[in-house]
Structure formats: structure tokens, C-alpha cells
C-alpha positions in Angstrom: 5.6 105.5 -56.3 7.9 105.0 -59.1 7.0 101.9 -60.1 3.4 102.7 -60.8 4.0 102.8 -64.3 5.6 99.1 -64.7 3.2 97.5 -62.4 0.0 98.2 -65.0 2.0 97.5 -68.1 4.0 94.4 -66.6 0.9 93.2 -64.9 -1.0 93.4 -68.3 1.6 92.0 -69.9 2.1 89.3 -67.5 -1.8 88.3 -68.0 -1.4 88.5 -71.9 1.4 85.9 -71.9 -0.4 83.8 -69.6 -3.9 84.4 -72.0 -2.6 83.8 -75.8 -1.0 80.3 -75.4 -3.4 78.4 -75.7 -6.0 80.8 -74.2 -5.8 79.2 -70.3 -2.5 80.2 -69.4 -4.2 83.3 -67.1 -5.5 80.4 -64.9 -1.6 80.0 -63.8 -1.4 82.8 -61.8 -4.2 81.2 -59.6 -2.0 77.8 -58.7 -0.9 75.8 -55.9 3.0 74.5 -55.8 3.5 72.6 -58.6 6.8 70.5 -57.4 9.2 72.7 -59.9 12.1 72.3 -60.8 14.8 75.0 -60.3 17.6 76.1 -62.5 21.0 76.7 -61.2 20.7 80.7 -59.3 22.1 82.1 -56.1 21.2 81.3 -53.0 18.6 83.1 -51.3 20.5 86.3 -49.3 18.7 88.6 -46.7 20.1 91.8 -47.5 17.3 93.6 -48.7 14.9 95.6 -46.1 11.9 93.7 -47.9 13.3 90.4 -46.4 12.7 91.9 -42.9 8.8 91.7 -44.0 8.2 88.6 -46.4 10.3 86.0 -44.8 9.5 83.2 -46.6 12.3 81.3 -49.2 10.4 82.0 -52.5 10.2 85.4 -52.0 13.9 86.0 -51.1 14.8 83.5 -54.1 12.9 85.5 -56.5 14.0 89.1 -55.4 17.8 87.6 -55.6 16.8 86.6 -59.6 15.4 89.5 -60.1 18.6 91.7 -58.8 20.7 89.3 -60.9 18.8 89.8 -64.0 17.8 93.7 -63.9 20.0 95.3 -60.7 17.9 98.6 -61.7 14.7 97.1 -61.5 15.5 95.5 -57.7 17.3 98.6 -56.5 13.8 100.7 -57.6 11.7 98.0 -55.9 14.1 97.7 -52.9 13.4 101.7 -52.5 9.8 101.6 -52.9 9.4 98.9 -50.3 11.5 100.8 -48.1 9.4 103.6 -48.2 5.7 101.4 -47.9 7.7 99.3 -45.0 8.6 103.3 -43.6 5.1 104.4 -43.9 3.6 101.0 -42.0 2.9 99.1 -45.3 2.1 95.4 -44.3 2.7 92.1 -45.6 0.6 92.0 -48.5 1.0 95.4 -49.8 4.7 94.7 -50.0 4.0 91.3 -51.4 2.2 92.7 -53.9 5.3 95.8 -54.9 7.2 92.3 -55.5 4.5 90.5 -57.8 4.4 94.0 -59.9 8.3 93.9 -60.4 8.7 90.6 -61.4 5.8 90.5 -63.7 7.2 94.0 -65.3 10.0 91.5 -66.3 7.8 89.7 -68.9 8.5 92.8 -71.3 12.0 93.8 -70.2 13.2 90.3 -70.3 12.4 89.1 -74.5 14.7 89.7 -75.5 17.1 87.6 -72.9 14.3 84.8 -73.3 14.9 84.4 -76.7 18.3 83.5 -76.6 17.6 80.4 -73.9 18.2 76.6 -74.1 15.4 74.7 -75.4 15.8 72.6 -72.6 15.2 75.9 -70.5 11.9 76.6 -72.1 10.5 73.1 -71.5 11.3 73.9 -68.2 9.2 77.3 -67.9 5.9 75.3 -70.1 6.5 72.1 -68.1 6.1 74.3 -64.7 3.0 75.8 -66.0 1.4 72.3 -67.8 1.9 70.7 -64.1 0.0 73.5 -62.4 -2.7 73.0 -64.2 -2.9 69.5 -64.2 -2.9 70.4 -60.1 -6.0 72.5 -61.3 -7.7 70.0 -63.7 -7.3 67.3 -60.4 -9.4 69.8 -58.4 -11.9 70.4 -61.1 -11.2 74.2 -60.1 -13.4 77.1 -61.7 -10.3 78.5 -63.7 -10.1 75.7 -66.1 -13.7 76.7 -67.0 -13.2 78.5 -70.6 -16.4 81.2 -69.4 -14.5 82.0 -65.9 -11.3 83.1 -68.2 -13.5 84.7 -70.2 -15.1 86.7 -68.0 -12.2 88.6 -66.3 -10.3 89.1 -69.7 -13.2 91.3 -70.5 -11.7 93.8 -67.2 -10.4 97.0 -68.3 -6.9 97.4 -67.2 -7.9 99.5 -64.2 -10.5 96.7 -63.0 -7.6 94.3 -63.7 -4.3 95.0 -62.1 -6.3 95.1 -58.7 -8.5 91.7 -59.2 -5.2 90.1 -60.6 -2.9 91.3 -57.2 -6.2 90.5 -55.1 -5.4 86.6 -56.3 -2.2 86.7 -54.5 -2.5 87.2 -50.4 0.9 87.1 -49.5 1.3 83.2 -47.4 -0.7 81.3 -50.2 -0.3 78.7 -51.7 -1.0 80.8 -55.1 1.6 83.4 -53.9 4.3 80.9 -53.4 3.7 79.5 -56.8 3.9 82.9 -58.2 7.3 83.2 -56.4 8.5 79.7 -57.7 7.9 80.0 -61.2 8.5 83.7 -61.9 12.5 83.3 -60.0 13.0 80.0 -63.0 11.9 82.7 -65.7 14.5 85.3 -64.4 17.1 82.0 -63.4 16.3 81.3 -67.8 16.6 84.9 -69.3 20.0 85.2 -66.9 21.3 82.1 -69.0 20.0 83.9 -71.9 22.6 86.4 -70.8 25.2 84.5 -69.4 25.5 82.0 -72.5 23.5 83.1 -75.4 21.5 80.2 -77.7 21.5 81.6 -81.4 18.5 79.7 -83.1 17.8 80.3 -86.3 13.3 81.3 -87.1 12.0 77.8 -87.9 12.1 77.1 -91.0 9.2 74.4 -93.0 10.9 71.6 -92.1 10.0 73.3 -88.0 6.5 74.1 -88.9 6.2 70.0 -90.7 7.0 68.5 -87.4 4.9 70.8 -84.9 2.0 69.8 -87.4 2.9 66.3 -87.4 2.6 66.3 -83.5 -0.1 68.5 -83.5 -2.1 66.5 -85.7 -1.3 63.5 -83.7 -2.6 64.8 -80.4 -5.6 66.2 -81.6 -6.2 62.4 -83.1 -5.5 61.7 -79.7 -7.9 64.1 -77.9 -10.4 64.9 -80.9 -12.4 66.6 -78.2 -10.0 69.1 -77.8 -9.2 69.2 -81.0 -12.7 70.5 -81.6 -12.1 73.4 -79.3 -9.2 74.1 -80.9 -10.7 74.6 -84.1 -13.7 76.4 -83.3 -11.4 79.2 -81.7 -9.4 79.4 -85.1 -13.0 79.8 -86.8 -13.9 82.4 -84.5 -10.4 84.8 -84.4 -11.2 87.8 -87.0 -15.1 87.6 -86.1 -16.6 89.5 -83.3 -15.7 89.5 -79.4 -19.0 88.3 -78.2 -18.7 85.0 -80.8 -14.6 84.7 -79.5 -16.0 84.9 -76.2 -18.9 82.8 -76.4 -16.1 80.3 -78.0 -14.0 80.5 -75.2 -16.1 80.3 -72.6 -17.0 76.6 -74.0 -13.1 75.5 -73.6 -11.4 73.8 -71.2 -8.3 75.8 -70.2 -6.5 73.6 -68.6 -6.7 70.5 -70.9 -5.7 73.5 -73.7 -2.3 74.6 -71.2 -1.8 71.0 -70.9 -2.1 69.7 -75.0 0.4 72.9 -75.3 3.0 71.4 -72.8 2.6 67.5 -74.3 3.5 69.5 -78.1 6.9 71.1 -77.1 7.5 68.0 -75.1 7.2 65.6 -77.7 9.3 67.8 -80.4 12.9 67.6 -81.2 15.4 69.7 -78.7 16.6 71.8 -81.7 13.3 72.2 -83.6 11.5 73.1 -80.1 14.7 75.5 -79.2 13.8 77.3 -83.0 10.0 77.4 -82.5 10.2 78.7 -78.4 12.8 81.4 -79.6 10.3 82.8 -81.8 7.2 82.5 -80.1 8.5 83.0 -76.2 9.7 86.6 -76.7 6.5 87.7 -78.6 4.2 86.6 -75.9 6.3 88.3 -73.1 6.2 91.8 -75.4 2.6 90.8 -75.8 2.6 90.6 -80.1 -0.8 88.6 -79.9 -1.5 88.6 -83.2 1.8 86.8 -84.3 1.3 84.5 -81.0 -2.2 83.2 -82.1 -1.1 82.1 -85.5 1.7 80.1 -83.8 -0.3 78.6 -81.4 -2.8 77.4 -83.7 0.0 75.9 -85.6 0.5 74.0 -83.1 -2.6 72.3 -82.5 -2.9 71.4 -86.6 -4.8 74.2 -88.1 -2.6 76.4 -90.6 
């Protein structure tokens, strides 16, 4: 199976983006449709053999972004599904070849990311602040800080399984998967197609997310709280981080991250997203928590 190696490293990857901003964003891979809104892409086409077994729209719109983007990476998948579908592989274990190819495209697609819109990247953190407001409405288990907690402390080989086991193919979780992953590829193909160049932010950047960061935390001192007593705790040891975490609430933390680049200037959240975006998707966590926390006021 040649894409054995991506699908650990993608799907770690994948989970790593989704953890370091703002700690919840691993809850996202557990949503229901979240009422998205699409960037221009092609039409959804048939002409794949994995079409014949996973019918449904999102599936066939997210395997034609991912052949636009990275041809190589959809002609492998296309000929490991073809040999799964050969050998009687069902539904779900093609469904879950499809998850491990798009989320390999955190890493292989920085670099195209970081040359997006601004208004693109509002798009991809809007997508994910409204599933989890869909979350927060259902006072689901992932936006408990100790649940998140918890399976980030799987090794990688405990991991990719749970993770895929989150996503039966037919879902409501699967289709979301499908929905949000095909405007990532639909964004890092306009990062291709018509390259952004934005400048690293500059003080004047970092002055305003402050100022807006500030303001929401005056807002939502609560959470402002949390906040800070994870920037206390990063540096000491994992049980304290974990036993910090485990006190937040992920989803109000995905949401306050949304509200921020929402509330920013186009240009000055174009700047700030170009040089935080790609370093989450290569997984740089270091770099990505002292960004984040610069966002929420503490510096």
C-alpha cells in the first residue's frame, strides 16, 4: 500500500493543525455540516473507479480538488482504491484511503496556503468556528478541554486508527470532513493559480491582534482566564499542560479564534494567516503557540 507512509504522517499532521490553534481545533474532525461555503472549483466528475463505491457529492467534490491540487497524490490514491475495491474493500475502508490522502495534504500544501487571499483564510477558520458552535449547541463531549486531552496523549499508532474510526463513511462527521477539506484544496489551488505575496507582520500587525485580543478577552474574561493559565503552563510539565487543558472549553477557544481574524483588517489578517497557516499545516508547534497566544493578549 503505497500510501501507508502519508496516511500516518498526514493524519498526524492533520490532528496537530487541528490541536495547536487554540488547543480545540481536533474537536473539528468530529462535526456535523456546518452550512459552508464553497470557493469556486470544478464540478464534481465520476471518472474515478472510487466514485463507483462512495457515491455521495462531497466525496466526488473533494477527490476532483484533490486531483486539481496534487494530480500525483490522486493518481496514487486512485490506484490504491483500485486495488482495495479489486480485493473486496468496502465502503468505509475506501472512505477512509480518501480521508488519509486529503489530510496528507496539510503538509504538502504550506506552502500553496501561504500565498492565499485573506478573505480565503477567513473562509477555512469561519468553516471551522461554525462547527463548533454546531458542537457548543449540543453541549457535545469534544468541547470538553479533558476529552481533547485525553486522546492527544495516543501514540501515533493508537491514533491514526481512533482518528479514521471517527469517520464511518455516510456520516454526518464524514461529510463534513469531505466539505471542509475540498475548500482547503479549492484555497491552496488559488494559492497556485494567483499567488498573494504578504509581507511577515510587522508591529503595527502584532498592535492590532493585541488590541482585538485584549478586547475579547474583556469581553469573555472567563475565557480569557483559560487562556492565560495555558500560557502559564507551556514550558512546565505535561501532566500540569494537561491538567490545564482538560479545564478548557474547546469550543468557546475555536470560536474566540474565529471572532479575532474576523474582526481584523483584510490586509493585517492576510499578513498574520500567511505566517501562521503554513506553520500549523507543517506542524511548527512551537512557533504556532506563541502566535496563538498573541492572539488572545498574552505576549
Amino acid at each position: 500500500m503505497a500510501l501507508a507512509p502519508q496516511t500516518d504522517t498526514g493524519l498526524k499532521l492533520g490532528l496537530i493543525v487541528l490541536a495547536v490553534t487554540a488547543l480545540g481545533f481536533v474537536a473539528l474532525f468530529l462535526l456535523g455540516p456546518s452550512g459552508s461555503s464553497k470557493l469556486d472549483g470544478p464540478e464534481p466528475q465520476s471518472d474515478t473507479r472510487i466514485a463507483d463505491v462512495l457515491t455521495d457529492t462531497g466525496t466526488r467534490e473533494a477527490i476532483e480538488a484533490l486531483k486539481a491540487v496534487s494530480p500525483a497524490t490522486y493518481a496514487e490514491l486512485d490506484a490504491v482504491a483500485t486495488r482495495t475495491i479489486a480485493d473486496g474493500g468496502d465502503a468505509q475502508a475506501v472512505s477512509e484511503l480518501v480521508l488519509a490522502a486529503l489530510y496528507a495534504q496539510f503538509k504538502a500544501q504550506a506552502g500553496s496556503v501561504k500565498a492565499a487571499r485573506s478573505a480565503d483564510y477567513q473562509t477555512i477558520v469561519a468553516e471551522l468556528a461554525a462547527g463548533l458552535q454546531d458542537l457548543k449547541a449540543a453541549d457535545s463531549v469534544w468541547c470538553d478541554g479533558e476529552t481533547i486531552a485525553d486522546f492527544l496523549a495516543q501514540n501515533e499508532a493508537e491514533l491514526v486508527p481512533s482518528l479514521l474510526a471517527e469517520f464511518p463513511y455516510g456520516s454526518a462527521q464524514y461529510d463534513w470532513a469531505m466539505g471542509w477539506m475540498t475548500t482547503v484544496l479549492h484555497v491552496a489551488k488559488q494559492g497556485q493559480l494567483q499567488p498573494q505575496s504578504h509581507p511577515r507582520p510587522g508591529f503595527r500587525d502584532e498592535a492590532i491582534l493585541q488590541q482585538h485580543g485584549l478586547a475579547l478577552g474583556s469581553e469573555q474574561w472567563a475565557l480569557g482566564l483559560q487562556i492565560a493559565a495555558f500560557a502559564n503552563s507551556e514550558g512546565t510539565s505535561y501532566g500540569e499542560m494537561k491538567r490545564v487543558v482538560s479545564g478548557m472549553n474547546v469550543c468557546d477557544l475555536g470560536i474566540a479564534v474565529e471572532t479575532v481574524s474576523g474582526r481584523l483588517p483584510p490586509d493585517v489578517r492576510g499578513r498574520i494567516w500567511s505566517d501562521l497557516m503554513p506553520e500549523i499545516m507543517i506542524g511548527n508547534t512551537p512557533y504556532v503557540m506563541y502566535r496563538v497566544t498573541d492572539y488572545f493578549f498574552i505576549g
